[in-house]
C-alpha positions as CSV (number, residue, x, y, z in Angstrom):
1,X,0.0,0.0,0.0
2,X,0.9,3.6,-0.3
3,X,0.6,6.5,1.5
4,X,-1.5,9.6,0.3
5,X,1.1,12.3,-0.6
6,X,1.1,15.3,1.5
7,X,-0.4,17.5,-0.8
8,X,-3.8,15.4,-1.1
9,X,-3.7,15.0,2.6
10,X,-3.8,19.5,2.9
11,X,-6.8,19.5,0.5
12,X,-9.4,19.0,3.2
13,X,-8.6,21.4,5.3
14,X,-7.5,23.8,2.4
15,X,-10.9,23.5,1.5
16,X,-12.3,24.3,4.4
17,X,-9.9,27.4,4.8
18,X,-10.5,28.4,1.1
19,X,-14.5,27.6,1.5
20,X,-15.0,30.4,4.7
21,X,-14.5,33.6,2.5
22,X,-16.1,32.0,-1.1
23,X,-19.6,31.0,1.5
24,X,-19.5,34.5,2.9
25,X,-19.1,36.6,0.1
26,X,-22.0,34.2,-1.6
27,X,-24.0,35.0,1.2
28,X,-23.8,38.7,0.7
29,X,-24.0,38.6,-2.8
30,X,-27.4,36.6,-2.3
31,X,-28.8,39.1,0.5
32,X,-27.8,42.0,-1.7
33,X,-29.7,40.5,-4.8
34,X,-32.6,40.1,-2.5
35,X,-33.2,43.1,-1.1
36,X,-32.5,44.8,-4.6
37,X,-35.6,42.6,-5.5
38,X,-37.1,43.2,-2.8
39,X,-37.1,47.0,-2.8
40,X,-40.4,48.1,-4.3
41,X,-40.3,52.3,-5.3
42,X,-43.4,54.0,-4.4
43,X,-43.5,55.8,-7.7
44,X,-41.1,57.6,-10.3
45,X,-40.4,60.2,-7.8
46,X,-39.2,58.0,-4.9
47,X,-35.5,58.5,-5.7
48,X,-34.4,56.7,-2.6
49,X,-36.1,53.6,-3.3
50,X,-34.5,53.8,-7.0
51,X,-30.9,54.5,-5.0
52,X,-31.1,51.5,-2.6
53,X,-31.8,49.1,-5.1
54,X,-28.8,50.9,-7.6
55,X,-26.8,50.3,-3.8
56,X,-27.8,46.3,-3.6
57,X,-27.3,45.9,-7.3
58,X,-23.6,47.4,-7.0
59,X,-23.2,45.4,-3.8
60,X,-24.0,41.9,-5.3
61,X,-22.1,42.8,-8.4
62,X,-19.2,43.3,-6.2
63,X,-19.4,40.7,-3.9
64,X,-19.6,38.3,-7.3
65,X,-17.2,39.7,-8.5
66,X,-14.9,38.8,-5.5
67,X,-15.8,35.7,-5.4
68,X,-15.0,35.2,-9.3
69,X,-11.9,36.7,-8.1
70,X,-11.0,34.1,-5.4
71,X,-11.6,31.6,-7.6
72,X,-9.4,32.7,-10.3
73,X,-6.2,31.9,-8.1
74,X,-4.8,29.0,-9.4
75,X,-4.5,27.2,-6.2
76,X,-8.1,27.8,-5.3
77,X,-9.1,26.6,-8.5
78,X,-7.2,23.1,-8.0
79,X,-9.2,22.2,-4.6
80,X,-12.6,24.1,-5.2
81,X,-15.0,23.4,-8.1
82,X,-16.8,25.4,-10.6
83,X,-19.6,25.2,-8.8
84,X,-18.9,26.9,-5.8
85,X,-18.7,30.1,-8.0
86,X,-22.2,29.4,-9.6
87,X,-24.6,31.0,-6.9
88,X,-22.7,34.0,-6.4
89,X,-22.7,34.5,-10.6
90,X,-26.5,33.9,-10.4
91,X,-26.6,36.3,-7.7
92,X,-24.5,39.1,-9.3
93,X,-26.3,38.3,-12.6
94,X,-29.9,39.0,-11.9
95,X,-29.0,42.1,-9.7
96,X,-27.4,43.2,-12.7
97,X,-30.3,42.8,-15.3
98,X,-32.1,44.1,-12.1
99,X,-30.1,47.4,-12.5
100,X,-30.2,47.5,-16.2
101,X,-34.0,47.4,-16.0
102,X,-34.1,50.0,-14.0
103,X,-36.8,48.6,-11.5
């Protein structure tokens, strides 16, 4: 029998490491997109309403594009799949046809 290299044996806890900043800039990606959905303006003149969601929208964007960021690094990119990226890119993409549109 052989032994696991050292490398594979890191991976788990690299993970781990790697997975505590990709799960929280998710999460704030998600609750930004939320509450730029959730925002309702009262009419064409409520300009803060129309500001908060421009606010969330650039938030989740961000926060995305972070994550997108993280991921890049090739040694992220070796222990953590594709798909941890996926909600944060849904996220960041419907704030941003949320922003195009306007409201």
């Amino acid at each position: 029998m052989t032994s696991p290299s050292p490398a594979d044996d890191d991976r788990g806890c690299l993970r781990l490491v790697l997975a505590v900043p990709l799960v929280l800039l998710t999460l704030a990606a998600t609750s930004c997109c939320w509450a730029a959905l959730a925002i309702r303006p009262s009419g064409p003149w409520d300009d803060d309403a129309y500001a908060g969601i421009v606010l969330a929208c650039v938030l989740s964007v961000g926060a995305a594009g972070a994550v997108v960021g993280v991921w890049l690094v090739p040694s992220v990119r070796r222990v953590m799949g594709w798909w941890w990226v996926g909600p944060a890119v849904l996220a960041g993409g419907v704030a941003a046809v949320r922003w195009v549109t306007g409201g």
